[in-house]
PDB file of N, CA, C and O in Angstrom:
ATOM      1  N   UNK A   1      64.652-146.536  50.902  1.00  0.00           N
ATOM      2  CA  UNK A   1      65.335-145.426  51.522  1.00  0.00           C
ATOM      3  C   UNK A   1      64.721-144.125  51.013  1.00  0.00           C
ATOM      4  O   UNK A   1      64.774-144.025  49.787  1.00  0.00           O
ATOM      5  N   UNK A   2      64.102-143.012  51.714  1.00  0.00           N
ATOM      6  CA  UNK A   2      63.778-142.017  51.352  1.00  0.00           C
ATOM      7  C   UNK A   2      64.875-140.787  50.552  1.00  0.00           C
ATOM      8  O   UNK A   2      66.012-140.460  50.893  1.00  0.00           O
ATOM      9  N   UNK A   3      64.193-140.384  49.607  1.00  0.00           N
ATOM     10  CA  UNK A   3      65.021-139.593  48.878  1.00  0.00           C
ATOM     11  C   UNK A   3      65.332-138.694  49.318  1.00  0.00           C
ATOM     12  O   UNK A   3      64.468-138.193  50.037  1.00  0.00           O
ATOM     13  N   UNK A   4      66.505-138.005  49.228  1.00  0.00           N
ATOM     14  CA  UNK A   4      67.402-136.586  49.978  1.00  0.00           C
ATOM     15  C   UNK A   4      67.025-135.758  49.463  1.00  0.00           C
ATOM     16  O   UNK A   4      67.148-135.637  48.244  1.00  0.00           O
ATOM     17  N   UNK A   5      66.334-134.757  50.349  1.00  0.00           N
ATOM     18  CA  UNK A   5      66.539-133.061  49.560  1.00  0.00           C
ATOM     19  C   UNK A   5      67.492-132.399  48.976  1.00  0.00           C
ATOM     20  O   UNK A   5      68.620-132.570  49.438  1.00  0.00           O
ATOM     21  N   UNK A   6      67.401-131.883  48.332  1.00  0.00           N
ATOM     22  CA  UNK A   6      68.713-130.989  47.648  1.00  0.00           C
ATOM     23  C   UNK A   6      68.544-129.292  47.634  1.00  0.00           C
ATOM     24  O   UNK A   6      67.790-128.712  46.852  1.00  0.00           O
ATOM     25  N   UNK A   7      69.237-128.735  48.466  1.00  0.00           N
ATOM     26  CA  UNK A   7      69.346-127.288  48.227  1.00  0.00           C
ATOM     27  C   UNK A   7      70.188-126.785  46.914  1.00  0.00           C
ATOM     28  O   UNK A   7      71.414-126.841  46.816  1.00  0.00           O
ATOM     29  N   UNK A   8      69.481-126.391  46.140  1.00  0.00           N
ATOM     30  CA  UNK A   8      70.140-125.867  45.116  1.00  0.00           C
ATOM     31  C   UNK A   8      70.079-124.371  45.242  1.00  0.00           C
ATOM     32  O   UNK A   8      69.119-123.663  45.548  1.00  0.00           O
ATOM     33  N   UNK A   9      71.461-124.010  44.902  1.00  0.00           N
ATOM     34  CA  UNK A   9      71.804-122.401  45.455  1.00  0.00           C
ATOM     35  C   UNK A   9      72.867-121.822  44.559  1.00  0.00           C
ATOM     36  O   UNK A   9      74.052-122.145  44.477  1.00  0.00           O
ATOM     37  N   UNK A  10      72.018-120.656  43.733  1.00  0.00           N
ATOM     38  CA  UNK A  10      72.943-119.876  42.898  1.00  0.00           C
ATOM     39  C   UNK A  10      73.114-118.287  43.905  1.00  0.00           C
ATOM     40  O   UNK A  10      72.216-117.700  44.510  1.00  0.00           O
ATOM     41  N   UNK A  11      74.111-118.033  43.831  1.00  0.00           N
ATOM     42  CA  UNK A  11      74.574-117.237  44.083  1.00  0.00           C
ATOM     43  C   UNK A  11      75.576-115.894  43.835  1.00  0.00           C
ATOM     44  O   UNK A  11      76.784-116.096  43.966  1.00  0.00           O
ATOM     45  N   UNK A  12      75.128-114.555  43.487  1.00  0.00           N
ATOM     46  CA  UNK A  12      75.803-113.481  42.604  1.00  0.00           C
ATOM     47  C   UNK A  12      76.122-112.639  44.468  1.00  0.00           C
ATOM     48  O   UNK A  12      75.545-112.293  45.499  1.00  0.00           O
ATOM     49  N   UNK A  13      77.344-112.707  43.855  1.00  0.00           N
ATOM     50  CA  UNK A  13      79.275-112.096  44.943  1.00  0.00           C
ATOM     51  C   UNK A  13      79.171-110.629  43.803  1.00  0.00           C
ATOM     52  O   UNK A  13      79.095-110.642  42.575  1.00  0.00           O
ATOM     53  N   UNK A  14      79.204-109.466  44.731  1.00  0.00           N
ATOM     54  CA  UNK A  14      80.011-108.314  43.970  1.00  0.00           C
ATOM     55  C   UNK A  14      80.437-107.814  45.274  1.00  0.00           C
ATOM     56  O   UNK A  14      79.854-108.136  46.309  1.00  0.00           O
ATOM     57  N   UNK A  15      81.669-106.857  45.235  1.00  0.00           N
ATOM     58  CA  UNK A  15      82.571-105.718  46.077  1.00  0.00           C
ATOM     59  C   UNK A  15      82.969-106.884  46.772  1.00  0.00           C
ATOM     60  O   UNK A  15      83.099-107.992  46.251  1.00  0.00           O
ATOM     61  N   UNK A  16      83.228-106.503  48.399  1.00  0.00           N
ATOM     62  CA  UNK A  16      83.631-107.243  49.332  1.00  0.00           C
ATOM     63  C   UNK A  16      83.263-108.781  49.365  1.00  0.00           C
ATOM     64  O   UNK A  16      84.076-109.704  49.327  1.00  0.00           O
ATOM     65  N   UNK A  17      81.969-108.880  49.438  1.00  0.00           N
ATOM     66  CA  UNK A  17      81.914-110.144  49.469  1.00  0.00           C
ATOM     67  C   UNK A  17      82.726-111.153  48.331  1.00  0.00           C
ATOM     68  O   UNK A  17      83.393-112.072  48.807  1.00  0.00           O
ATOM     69  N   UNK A  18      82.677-110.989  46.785  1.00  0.00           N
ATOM     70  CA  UNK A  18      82.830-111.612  45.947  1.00  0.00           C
ATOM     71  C   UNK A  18      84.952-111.595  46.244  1.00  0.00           C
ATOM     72  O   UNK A  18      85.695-112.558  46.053  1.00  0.00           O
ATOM     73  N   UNK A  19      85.416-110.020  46.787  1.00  0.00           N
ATOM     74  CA  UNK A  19      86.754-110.315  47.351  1.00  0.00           C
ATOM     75  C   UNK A  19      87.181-111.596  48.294  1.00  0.00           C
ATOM     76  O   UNK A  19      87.996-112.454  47.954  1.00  0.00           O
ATOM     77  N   UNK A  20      86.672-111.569  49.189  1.00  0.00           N
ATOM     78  CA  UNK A  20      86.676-112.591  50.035  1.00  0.00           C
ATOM     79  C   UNK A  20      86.437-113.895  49.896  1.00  0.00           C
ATOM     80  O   UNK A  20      86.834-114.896  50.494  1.00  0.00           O
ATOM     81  N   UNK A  21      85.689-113.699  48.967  1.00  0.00           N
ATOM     82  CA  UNK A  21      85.238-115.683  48.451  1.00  0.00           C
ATOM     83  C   UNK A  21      86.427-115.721  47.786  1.00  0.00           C
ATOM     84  O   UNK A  21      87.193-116.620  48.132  1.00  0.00           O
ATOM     85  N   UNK A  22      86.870-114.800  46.710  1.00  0.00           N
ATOM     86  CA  UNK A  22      87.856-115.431  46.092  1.00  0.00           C
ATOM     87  C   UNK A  22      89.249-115.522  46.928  1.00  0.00           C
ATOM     88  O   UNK A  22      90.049-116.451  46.814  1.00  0.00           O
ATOM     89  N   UNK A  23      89.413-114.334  47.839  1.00  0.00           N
ATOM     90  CA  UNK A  23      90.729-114.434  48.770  1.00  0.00           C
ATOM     91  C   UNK A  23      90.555-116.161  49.585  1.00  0.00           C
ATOM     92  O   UNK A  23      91.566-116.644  50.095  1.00  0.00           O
ATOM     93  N   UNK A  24      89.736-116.647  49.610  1.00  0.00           N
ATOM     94  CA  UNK A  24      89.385-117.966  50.567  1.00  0.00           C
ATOM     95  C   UNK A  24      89.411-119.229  49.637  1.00  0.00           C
ATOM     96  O   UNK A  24      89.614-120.305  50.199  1.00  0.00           O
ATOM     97  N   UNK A  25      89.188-119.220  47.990  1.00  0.00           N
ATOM     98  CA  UNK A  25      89.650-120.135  47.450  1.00  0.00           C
ATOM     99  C   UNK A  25      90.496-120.295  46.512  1.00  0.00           C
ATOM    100  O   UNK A  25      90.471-121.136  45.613  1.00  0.00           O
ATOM    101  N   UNK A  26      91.615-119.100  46.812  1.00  0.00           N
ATOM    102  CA  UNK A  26      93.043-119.076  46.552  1.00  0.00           C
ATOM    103  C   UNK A  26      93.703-119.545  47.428  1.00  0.00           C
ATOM    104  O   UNK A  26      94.430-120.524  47.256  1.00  0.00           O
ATOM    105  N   UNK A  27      93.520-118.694  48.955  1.00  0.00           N
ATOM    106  CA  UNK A  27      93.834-119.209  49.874  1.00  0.00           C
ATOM    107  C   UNK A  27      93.897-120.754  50.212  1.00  0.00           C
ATOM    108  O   UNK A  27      94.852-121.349  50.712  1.00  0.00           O
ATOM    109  N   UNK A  28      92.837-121.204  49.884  1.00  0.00           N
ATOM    110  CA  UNK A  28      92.769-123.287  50.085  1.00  0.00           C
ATOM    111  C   UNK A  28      92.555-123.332  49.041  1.00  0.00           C
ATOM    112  O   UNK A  28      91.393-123.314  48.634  1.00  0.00           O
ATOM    113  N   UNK A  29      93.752-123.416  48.121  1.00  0.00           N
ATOM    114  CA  UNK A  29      93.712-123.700  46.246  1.00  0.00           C
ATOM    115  C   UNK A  29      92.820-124.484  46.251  1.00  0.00           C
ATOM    116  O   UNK A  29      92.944-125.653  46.615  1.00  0.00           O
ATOM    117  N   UNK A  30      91.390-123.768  45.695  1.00  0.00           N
ATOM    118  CA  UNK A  30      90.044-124.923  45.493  1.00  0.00           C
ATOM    119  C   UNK A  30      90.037-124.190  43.993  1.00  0.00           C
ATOM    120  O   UNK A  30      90.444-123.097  43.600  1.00  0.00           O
ATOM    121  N   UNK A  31      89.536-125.049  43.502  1.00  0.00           N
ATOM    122  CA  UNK A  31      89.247-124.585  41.996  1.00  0.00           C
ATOM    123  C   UNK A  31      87.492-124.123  41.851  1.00  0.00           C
ATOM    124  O   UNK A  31      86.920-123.186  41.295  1.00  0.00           O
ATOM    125  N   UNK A  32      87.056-125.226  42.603  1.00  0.00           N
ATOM    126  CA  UNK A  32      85.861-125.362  42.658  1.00  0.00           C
ATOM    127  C   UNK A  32      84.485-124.572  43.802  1.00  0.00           C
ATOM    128  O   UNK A  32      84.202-125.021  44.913  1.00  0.00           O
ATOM    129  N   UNK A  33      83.779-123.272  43.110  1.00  0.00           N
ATOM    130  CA  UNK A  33      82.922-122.930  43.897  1.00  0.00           C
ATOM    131  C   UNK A  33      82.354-123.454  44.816  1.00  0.00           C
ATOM    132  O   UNK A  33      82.449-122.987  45.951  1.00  0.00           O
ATOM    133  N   UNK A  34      81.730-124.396  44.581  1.00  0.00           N
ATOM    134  CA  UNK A  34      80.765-125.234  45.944  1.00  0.00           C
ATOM    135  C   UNK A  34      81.476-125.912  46.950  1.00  0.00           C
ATOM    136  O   UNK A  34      81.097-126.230  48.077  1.00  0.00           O
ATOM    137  N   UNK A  35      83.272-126.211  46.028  1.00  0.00           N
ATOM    138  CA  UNK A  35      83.910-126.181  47.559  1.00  0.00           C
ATOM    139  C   UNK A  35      84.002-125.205  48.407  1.00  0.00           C
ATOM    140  O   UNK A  35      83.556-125.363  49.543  1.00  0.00           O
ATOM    141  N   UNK A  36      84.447-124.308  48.121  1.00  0.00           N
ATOM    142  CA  UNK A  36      84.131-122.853  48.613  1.00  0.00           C
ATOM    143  C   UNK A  36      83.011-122.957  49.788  1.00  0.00           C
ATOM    144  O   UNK A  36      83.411-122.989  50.952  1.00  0.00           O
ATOM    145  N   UNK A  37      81.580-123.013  49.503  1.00  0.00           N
ATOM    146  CA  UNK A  37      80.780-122.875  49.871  1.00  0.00           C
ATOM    147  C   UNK A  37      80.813-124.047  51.239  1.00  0.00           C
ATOM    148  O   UNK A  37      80.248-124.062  52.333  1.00  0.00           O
ATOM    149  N   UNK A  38      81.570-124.780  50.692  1.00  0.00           N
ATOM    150  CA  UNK A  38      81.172-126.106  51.403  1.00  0.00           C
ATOM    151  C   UNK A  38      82.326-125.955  52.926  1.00  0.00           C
ATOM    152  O   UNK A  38      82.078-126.217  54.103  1.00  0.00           O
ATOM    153  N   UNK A  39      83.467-125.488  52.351  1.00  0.00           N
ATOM    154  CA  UNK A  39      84.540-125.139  53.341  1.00  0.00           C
ATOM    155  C   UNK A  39      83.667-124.325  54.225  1.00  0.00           C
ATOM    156  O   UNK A  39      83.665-124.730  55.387  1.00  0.00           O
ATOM    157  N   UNK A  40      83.001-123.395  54.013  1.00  0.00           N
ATOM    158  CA  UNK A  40      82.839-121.909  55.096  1.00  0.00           C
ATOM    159  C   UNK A  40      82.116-122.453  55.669  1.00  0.00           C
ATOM    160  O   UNK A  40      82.238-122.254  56.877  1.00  0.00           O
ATOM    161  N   UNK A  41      80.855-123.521  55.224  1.00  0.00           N
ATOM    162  CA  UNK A  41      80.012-124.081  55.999  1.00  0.00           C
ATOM    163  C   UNK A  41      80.410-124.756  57.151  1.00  0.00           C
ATOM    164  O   UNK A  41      79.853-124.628  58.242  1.00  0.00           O
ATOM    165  N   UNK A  42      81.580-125.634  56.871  1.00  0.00           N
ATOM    166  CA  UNK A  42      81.659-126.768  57.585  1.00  0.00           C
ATOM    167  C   UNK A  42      82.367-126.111  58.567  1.00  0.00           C
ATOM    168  O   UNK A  42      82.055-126.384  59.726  1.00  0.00           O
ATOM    169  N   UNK A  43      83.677-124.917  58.289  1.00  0.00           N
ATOM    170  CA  UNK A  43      84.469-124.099  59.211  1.00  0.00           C
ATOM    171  C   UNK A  43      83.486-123.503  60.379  1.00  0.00           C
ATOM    172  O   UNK A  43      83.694-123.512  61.592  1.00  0.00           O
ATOM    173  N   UNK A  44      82.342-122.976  59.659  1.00  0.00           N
ATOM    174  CA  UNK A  44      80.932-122.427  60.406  1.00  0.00           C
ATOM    175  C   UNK A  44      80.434-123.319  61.658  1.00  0.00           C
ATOM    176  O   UNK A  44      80.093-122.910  62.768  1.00  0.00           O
ATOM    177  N   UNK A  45      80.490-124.753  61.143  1.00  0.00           N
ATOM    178  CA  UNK A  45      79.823-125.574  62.565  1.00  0.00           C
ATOM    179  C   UNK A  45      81.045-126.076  63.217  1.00  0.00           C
ATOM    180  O   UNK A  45      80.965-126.194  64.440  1.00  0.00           O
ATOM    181  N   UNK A  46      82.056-126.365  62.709  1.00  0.00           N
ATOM    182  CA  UNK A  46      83.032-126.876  63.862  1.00  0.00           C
ATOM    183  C   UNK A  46      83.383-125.487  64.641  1.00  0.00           C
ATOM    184  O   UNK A  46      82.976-125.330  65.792  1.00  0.00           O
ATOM    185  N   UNK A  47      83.924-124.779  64.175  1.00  0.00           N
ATOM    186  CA  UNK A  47      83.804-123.083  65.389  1.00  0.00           C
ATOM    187  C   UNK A  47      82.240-123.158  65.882  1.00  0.00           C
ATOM    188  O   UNK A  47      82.171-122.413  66.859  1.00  0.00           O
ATOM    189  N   UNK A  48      81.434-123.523  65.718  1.00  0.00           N
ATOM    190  CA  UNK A  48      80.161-122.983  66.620  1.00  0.00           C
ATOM    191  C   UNK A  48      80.112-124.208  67.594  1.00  0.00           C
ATOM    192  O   UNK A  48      79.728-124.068  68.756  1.00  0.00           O
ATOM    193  N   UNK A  49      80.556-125.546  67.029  1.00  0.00           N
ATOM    194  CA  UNK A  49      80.519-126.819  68.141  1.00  0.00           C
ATOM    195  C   UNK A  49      81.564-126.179  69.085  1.00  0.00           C
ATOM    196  O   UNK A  49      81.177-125.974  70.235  1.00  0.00           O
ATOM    197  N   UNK A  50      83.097-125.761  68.699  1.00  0.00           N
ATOM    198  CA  UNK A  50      83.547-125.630  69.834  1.00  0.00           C
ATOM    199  C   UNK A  50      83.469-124.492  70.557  1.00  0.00           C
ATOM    200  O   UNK A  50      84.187-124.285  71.535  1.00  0.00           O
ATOM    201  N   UNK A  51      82.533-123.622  70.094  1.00  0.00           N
ATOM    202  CA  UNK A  51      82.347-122.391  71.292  1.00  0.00           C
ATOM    203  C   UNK A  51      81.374-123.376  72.464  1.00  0.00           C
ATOM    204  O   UNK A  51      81.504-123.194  73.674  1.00  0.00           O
ATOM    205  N   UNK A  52      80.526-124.291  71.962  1.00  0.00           N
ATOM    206  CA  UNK A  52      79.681-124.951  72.637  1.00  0.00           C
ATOM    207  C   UNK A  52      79.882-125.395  73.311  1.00  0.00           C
ATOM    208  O   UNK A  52      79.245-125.303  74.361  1.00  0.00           O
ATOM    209  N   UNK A  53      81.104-126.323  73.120  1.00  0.00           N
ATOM    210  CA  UNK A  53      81.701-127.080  73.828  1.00  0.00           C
ATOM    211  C   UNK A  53      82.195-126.467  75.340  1.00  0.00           C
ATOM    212  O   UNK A  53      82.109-126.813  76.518  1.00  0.00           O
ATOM    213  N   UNK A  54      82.884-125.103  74.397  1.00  0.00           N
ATOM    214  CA  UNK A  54      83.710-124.624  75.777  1.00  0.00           C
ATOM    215  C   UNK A  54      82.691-123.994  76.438  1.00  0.00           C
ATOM    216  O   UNK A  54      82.981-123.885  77.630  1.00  0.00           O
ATOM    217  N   UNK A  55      81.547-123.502  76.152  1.00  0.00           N
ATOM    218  CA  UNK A  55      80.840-122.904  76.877  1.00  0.00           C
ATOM    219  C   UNK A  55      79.635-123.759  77.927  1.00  0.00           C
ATOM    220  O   UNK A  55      78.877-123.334  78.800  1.00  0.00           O
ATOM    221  N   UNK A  56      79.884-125.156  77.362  1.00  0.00           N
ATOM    222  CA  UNK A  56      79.322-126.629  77.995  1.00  0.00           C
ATOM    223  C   UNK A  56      79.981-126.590  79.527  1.00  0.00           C
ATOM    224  O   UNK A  56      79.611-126.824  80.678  1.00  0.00           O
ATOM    225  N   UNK A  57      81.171-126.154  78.841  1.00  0.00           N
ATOM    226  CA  UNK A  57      82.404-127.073  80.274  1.00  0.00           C
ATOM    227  C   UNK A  57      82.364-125.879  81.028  1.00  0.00           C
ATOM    228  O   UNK A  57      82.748-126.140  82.168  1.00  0.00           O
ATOM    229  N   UNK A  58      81.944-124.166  80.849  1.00  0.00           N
ATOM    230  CA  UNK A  58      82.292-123.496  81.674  1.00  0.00           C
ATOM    231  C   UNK A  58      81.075-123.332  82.799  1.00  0.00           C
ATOM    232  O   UNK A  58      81.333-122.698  83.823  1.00  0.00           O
ATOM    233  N   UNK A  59      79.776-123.890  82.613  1.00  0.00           N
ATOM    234  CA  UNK A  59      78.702-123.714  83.114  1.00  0.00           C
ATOM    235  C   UNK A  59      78.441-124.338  84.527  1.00  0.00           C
ATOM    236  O   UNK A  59      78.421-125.565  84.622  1.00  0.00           O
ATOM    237  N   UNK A  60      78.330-123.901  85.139  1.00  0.00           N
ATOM    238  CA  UNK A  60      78.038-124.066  86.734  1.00  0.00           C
ATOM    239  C   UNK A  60      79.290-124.287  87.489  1.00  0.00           C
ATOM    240  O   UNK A  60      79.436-124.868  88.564  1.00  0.00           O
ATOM    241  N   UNK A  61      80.357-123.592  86.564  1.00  0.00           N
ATOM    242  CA  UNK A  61      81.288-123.705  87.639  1.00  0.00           C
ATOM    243  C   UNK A  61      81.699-122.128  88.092  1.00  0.00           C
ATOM    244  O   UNK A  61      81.518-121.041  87.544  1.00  0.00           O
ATOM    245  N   UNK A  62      82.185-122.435  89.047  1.00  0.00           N
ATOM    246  CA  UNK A  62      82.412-120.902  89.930  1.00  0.00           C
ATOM    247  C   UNK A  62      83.708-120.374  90.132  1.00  0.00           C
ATOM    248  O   UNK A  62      84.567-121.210  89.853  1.00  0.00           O
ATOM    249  N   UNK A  63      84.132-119.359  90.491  1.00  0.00           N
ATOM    250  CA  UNK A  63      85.013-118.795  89.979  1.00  0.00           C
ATOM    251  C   UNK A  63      85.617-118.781  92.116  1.00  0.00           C
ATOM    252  O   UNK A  63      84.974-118.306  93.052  1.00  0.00           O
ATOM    253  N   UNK A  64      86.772-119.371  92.155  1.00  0.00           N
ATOM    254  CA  UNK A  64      87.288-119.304  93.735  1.00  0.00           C
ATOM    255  C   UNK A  64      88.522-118.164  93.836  1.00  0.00           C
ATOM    256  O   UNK A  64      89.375-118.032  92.959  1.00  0.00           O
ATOM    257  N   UNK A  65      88.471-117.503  94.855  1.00  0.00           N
ATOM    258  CA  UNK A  65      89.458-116.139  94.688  1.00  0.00           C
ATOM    259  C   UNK A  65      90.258-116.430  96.377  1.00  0.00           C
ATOM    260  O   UNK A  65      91.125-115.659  96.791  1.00  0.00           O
TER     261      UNK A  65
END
């Protein structure tokens, strides 16, 4: 089985941004940074699948008045 890449990613939060990370893992009591990271990601592709989605189903159809 071929071995997995690994993104390894440090990351320095000051002002707003570093507010917001922490408002988001208070918000979903995570203790843990890379959950953090891992939540926004995953929140990131299921909202972008379902804009897709809906924007799948709205295509070639026409609008009747």
């Amino acid at each position: 089985m071929p071995e997995e890449k690994i993104l390894d990613i440090r990351l320095r939060l000051v002002g707003q941004a570093k507010d917001r990370f922490l408002e988001i893992k208070t918000a979903k009591g995570l203790t843990n940074n890379t959950e953090v990271l891992r939540l926004i990601i995953n929140d990131y592709f299921e909202k972008k699948l379902t804009r897709e989605a809906h924007s799948f189903g709205s295509k070639g159809q026409t609008r009747r008045e």
